[in-house]
DSSP file (Angstrom, degrees, kcal/mol; ACC not computed):
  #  RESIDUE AA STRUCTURE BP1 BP2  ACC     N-H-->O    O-->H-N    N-H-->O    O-->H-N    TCO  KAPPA ALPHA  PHI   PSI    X-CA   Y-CA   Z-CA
    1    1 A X     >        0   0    0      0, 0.0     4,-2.5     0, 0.0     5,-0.2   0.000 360.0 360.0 360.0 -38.6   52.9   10.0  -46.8
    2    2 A X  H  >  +     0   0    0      1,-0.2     4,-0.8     2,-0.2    47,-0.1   0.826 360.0  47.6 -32.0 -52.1   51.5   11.5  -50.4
    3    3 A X  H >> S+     0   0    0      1,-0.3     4,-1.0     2,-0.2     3,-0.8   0.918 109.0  48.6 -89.1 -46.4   51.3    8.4  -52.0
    4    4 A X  H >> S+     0   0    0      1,-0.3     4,-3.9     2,-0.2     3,-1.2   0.918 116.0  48.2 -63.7 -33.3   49.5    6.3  -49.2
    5    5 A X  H 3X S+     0   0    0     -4,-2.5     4,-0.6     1,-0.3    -1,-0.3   0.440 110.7  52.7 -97.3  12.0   46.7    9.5  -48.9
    6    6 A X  H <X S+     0   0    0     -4,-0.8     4,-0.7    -3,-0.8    -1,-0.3   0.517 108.4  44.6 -50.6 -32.8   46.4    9.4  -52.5
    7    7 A X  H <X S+     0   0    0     -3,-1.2     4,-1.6    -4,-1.0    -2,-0.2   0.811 120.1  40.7 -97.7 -57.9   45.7    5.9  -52.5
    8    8 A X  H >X S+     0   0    0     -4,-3.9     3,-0.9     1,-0.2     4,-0.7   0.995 124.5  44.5 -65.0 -54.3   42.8    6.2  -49.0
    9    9 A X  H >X S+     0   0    0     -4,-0.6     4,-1.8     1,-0.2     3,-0.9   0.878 103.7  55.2 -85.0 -22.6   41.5    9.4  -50.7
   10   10 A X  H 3X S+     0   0    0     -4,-0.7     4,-1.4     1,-0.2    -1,-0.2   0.858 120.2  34.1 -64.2 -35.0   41.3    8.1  -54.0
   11   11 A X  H << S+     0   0    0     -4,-1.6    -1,-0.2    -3,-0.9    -2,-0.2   0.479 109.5  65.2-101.6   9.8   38.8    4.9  -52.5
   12   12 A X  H <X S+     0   0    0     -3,-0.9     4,-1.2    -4,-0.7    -2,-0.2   0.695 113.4  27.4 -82.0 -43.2   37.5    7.3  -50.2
   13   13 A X  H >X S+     0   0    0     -4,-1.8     4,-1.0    -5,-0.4     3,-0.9   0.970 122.5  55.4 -77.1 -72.2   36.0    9.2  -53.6
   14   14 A X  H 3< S+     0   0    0     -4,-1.4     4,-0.3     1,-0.3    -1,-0.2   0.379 108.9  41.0 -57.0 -14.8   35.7    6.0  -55.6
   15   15 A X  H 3> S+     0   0    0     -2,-0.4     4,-1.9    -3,-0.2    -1,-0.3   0.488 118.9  53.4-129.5 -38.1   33.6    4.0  -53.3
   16   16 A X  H <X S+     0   0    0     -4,-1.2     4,-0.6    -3,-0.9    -2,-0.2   0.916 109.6  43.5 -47.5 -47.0   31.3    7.5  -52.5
   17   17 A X  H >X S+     0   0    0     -4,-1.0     3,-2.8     2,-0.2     4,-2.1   0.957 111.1  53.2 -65.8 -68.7   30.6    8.2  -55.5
   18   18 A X  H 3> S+     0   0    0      1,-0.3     4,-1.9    -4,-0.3     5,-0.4   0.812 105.4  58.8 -32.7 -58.1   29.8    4.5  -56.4
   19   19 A X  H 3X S+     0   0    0     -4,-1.9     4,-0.7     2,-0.2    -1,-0.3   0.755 104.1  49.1 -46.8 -43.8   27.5    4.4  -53.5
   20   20 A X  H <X S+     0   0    0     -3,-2.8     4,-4.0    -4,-0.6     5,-0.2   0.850 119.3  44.6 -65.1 -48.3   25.3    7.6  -55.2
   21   21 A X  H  X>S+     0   0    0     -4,-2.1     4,-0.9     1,-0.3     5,-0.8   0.673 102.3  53.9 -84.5  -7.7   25.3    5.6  -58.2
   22   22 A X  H  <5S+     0   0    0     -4,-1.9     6,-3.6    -5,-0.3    -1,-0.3   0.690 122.2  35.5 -91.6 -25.6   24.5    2.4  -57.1
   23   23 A X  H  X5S+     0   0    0     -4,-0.7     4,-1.1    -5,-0.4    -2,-0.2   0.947 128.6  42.2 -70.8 -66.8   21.0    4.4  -55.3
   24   24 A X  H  <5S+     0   0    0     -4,-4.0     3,-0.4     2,-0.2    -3,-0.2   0.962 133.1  12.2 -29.0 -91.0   20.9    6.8  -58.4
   25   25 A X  T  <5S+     0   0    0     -4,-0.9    -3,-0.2    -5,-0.2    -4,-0.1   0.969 136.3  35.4 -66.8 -70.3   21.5    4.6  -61.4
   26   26 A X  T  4<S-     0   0    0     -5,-0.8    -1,-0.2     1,-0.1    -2,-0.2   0.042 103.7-121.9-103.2  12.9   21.2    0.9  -60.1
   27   27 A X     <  +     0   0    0     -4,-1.1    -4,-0.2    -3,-0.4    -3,-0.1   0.664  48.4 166.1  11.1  59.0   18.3    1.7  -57.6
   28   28 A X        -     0   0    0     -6,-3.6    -1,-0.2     1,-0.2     2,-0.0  -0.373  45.2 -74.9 -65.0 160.2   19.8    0.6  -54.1
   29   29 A X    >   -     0   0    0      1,-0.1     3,-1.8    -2,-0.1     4,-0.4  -0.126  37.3-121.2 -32.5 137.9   18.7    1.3  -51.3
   30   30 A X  G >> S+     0   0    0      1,-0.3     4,-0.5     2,-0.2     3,-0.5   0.616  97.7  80.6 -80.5   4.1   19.2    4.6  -49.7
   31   31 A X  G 34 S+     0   0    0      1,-0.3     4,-0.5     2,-0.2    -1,-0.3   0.502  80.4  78.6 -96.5  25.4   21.0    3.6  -46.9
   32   32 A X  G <> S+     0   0    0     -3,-1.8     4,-0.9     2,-0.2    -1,-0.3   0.755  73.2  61.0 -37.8 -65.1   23.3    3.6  -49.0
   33   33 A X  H X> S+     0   0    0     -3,-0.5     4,-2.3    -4,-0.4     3,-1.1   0.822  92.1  72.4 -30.4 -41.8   24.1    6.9  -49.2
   34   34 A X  H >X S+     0   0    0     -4,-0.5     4,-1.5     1,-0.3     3,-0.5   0.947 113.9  37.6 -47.6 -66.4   25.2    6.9  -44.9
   35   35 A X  H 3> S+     0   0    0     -4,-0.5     4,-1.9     1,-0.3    -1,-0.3   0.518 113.5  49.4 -93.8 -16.5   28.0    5.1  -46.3
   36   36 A X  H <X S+     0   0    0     -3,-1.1     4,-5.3    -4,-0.9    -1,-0.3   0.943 114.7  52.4 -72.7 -62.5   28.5    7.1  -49.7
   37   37 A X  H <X S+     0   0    0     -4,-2.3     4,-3.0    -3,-0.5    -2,-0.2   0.829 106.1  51.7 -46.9 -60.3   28.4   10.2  -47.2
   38   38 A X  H  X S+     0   0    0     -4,-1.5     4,-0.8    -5,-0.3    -1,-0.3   0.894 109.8  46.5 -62.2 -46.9   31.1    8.7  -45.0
   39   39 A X  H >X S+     0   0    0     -4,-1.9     4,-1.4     2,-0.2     3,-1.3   0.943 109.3  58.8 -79.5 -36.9   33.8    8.0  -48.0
   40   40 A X  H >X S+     0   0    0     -4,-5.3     3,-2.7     2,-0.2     4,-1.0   0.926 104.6  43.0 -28.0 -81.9   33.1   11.1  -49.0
   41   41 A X  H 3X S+     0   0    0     -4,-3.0     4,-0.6     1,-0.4    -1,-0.2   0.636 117.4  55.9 -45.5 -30.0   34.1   12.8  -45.8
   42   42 A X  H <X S+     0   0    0     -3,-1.3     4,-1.3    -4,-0.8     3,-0.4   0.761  97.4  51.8 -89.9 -14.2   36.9   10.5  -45.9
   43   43 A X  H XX S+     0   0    0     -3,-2.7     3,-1.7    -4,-1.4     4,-1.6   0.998 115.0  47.4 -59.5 -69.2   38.5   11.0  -49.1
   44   44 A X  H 3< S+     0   0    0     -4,-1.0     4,-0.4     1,-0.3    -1,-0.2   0.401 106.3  55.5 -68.3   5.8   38.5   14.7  -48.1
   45   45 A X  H 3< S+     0   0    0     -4,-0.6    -1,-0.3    -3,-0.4    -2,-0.2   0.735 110.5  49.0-129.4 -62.9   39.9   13.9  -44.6
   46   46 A X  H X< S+     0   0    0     -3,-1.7     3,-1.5    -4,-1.3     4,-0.3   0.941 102.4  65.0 -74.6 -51.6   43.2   11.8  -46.7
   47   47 A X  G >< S+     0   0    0     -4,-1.6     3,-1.3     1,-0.3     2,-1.1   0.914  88.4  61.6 -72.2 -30.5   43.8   14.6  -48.8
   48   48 A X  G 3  S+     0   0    0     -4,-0.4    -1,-0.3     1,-0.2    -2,-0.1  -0.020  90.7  68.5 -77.8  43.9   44.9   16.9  -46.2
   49   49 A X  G <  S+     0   0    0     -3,-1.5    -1,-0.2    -2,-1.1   -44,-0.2   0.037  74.1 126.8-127.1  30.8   47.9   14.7  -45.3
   50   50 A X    <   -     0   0    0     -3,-1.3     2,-0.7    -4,-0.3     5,-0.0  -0.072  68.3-131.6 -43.2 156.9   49.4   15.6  -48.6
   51   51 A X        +     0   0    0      7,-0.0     2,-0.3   -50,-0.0    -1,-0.1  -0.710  66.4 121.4-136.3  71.5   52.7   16.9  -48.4
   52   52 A X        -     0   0    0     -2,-0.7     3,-0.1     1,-0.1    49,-0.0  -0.923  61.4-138.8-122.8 172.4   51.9   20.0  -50.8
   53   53 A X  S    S+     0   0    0     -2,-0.3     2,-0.4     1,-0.2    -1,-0.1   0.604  95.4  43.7 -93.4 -20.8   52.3   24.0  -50.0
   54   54 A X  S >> S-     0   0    0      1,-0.1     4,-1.7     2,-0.0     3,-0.8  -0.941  70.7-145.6-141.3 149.9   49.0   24.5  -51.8
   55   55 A X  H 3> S+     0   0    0     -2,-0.4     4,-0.8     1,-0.3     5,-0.2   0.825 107.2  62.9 -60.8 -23.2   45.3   22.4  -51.7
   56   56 A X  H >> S+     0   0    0      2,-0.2     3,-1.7     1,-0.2     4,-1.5   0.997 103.3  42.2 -71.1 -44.0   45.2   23.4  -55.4
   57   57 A X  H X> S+     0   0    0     -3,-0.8     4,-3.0     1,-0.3     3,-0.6   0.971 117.1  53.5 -53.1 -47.1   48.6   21.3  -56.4
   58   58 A X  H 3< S+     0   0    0     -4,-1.7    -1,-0.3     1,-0.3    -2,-0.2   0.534 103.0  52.4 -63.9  -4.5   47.4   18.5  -54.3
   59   59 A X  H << S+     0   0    0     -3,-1.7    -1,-0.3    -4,-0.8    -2,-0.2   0.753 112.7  45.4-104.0 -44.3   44.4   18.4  -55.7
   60   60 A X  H X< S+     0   0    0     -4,-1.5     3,-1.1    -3,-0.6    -2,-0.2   0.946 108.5  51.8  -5.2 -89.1   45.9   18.1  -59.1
   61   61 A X  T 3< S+     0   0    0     -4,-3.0     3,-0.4     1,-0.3     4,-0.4   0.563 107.6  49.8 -54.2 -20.0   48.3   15.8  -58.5
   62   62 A X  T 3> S+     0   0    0     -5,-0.5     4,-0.7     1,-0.2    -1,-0.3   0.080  82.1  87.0-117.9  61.3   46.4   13.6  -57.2
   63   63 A X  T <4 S+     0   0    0     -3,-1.1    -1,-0.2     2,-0.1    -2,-0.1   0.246  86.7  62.7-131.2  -0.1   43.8   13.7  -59.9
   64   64 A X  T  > S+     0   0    0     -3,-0.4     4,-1.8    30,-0.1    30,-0.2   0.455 103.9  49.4 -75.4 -30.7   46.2   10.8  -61.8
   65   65 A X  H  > S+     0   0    0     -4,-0.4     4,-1.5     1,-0.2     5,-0.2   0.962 105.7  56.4 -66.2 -63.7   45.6    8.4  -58.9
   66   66 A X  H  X S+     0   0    0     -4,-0.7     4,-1.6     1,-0.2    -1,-0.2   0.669 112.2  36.7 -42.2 -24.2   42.2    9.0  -59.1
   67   67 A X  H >> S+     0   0    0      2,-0.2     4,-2.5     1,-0.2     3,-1.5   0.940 121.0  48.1 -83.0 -47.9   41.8    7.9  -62.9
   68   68 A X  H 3X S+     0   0    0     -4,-1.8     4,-0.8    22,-0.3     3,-0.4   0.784 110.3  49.4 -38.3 -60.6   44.2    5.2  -62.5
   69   69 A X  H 3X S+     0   0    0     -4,-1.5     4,-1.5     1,-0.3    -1,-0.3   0.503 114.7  52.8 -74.1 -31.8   42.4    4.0  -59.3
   70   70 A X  H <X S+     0   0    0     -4,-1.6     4,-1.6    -3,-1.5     3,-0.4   0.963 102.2  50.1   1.6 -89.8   39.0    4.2  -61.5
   71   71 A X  H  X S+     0   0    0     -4,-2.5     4,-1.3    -3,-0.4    -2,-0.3   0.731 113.9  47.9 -55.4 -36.0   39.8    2.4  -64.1
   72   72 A X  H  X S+     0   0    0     -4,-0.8     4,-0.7     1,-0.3    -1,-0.2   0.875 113.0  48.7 -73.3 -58.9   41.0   -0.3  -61.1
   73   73 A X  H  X>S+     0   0    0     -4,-1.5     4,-1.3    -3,-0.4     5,-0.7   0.723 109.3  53.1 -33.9 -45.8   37.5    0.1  -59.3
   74   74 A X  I  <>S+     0   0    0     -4,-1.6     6,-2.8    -3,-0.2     5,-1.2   0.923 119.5  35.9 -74.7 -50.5   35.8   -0.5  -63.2
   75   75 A X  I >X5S+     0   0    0     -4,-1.3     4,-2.6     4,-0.2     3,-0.7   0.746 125.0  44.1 -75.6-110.3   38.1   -4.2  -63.5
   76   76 A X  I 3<5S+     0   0    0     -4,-0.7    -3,-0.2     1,-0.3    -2,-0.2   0.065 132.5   6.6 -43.6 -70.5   37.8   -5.0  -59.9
   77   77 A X  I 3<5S+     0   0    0     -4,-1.3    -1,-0.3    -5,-0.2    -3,-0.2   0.627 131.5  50.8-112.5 -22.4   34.4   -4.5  -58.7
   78   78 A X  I <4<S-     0   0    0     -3,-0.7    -2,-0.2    -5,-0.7    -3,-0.2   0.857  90.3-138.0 -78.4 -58.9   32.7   -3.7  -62.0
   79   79 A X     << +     0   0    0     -4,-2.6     2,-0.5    -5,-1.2    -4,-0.2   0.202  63.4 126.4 108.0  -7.5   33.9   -6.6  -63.9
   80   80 A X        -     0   0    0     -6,-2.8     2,-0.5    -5,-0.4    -1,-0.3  -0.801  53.2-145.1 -93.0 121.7   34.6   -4.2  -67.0
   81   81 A X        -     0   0    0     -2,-0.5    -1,-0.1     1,-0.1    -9,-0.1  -0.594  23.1-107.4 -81.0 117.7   38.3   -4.7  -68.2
   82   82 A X        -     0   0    0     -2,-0.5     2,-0.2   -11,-0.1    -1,-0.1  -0.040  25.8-125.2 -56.7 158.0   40.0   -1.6  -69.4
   83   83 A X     >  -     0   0    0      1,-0.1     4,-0.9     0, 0.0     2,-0.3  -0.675  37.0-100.3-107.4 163.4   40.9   -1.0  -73.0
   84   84 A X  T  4 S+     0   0    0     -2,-0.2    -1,-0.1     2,-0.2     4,-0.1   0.235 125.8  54.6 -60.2  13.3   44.3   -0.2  -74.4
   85   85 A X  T >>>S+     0   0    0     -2,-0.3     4,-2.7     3,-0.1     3,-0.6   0.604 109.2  52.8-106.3 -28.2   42.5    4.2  -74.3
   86   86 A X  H 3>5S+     0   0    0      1,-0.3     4,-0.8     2,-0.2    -2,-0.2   0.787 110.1  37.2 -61.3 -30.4   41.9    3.6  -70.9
   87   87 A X  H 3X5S+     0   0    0     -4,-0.9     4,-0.7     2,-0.2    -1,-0.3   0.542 122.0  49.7-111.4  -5.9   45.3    2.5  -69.8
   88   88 A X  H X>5S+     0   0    0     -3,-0.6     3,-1.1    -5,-0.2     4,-1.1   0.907 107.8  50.4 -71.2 -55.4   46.7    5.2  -72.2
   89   89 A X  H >X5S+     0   0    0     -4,-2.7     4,-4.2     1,-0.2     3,-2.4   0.957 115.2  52.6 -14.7 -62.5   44.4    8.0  -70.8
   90   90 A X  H 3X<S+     0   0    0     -4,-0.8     4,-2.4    -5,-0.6   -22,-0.3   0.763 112.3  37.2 -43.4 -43.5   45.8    6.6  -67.4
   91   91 A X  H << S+     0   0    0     -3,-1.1     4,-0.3    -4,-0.7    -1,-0.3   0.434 109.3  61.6-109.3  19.0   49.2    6.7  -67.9
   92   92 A X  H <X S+     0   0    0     -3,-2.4     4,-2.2    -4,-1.1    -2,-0.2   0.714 109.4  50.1 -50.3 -54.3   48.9   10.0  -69.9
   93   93 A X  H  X S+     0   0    0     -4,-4.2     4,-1.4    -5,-0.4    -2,-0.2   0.931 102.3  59.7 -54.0 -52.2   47.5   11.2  -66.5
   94   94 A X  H  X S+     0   0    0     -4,-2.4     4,-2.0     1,-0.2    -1,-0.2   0.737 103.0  44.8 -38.5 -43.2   50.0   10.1  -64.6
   95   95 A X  H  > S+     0   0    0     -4,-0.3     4,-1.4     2,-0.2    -1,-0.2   0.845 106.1  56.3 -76.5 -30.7   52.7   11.8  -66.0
   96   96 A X  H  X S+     0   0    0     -4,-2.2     4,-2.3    -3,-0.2    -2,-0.2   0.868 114.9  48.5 -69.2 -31.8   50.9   15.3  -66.2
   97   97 A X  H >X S+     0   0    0     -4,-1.4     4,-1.2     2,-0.2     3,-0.9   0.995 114.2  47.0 -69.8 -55.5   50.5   14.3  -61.6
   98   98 A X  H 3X S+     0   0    0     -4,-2.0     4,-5.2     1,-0.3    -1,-0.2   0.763 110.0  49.5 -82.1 -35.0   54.1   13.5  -61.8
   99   99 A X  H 3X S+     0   0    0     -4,-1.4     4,-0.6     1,-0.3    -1,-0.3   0.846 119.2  46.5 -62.0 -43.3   55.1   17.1  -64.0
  100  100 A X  H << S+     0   0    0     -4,-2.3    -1,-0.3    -3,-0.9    -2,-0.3   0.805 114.5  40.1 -97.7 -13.9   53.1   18.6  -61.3
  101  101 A X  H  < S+     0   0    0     -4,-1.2    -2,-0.2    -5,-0.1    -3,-0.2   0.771 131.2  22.0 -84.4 -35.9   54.5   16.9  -58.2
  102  102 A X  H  < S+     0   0    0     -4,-5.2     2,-0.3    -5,-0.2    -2,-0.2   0.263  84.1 127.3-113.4  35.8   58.2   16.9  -59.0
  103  103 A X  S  < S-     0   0    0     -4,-0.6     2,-0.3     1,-0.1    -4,-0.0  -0.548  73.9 -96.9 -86.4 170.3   58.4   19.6  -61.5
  104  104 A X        -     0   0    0     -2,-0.3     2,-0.3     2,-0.0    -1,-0.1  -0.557  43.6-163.8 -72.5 116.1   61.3   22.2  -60.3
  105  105 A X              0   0    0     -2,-0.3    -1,-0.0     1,-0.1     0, 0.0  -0.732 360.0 360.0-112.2-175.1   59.9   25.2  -58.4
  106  106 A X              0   0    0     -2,-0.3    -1,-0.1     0, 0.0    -2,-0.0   0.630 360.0 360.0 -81.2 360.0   61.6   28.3  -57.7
């Protein structure tokens, strides 16, 4: 179940945020924001089915989806195609999520 509520909270944030900046930055409409408001709520809604014993690791850990899921968001809907630091960042991140989801605890 981690992977899939990594993946809904990560477009939960990613499409919230976007929403603030598309009002902010690109001067949409505010009713924009209702909907900003709403993936917000839902992102944090996805992260509590996280299979961790504390909100902090899960919050971590899933803080590699999130760049990857960016950068995806940036090519996708943006139009801007990532550069070879962008998909190093990424998979730099990734591995520090993975150290922190499967590292050995006591």
């Amino acid at each position: 179940m981690t992977l899939p509520a990594f993946l809904l909270a990560a477009l939960g944030e990613i499409a919230g945020c976007f929403a603030f900046w598309h009002v902010v930055r690109l001067g949409g409409s505010p009713w924009w924001l209702m909907a900003g408001i709403a993936s917000l709520a839902a992102f944090a809604y996805a992260l509590t089915f996280v299979e961790a014993e504390a909100a902090g690791r899960a919050f971590a850990a899933y803080g590699g989806i999130y760049i990857l899921s960016s950068l995806l968001w940036m090519w996708s809907v943006e139009g801007v195609l990532p550069d070879r630091w962008d998909a190093t960042g990424a998979v730099l991140c990734l591995a520090g999520a993975a150290v922190i989801v499967f590292g050995p605890r006591g």
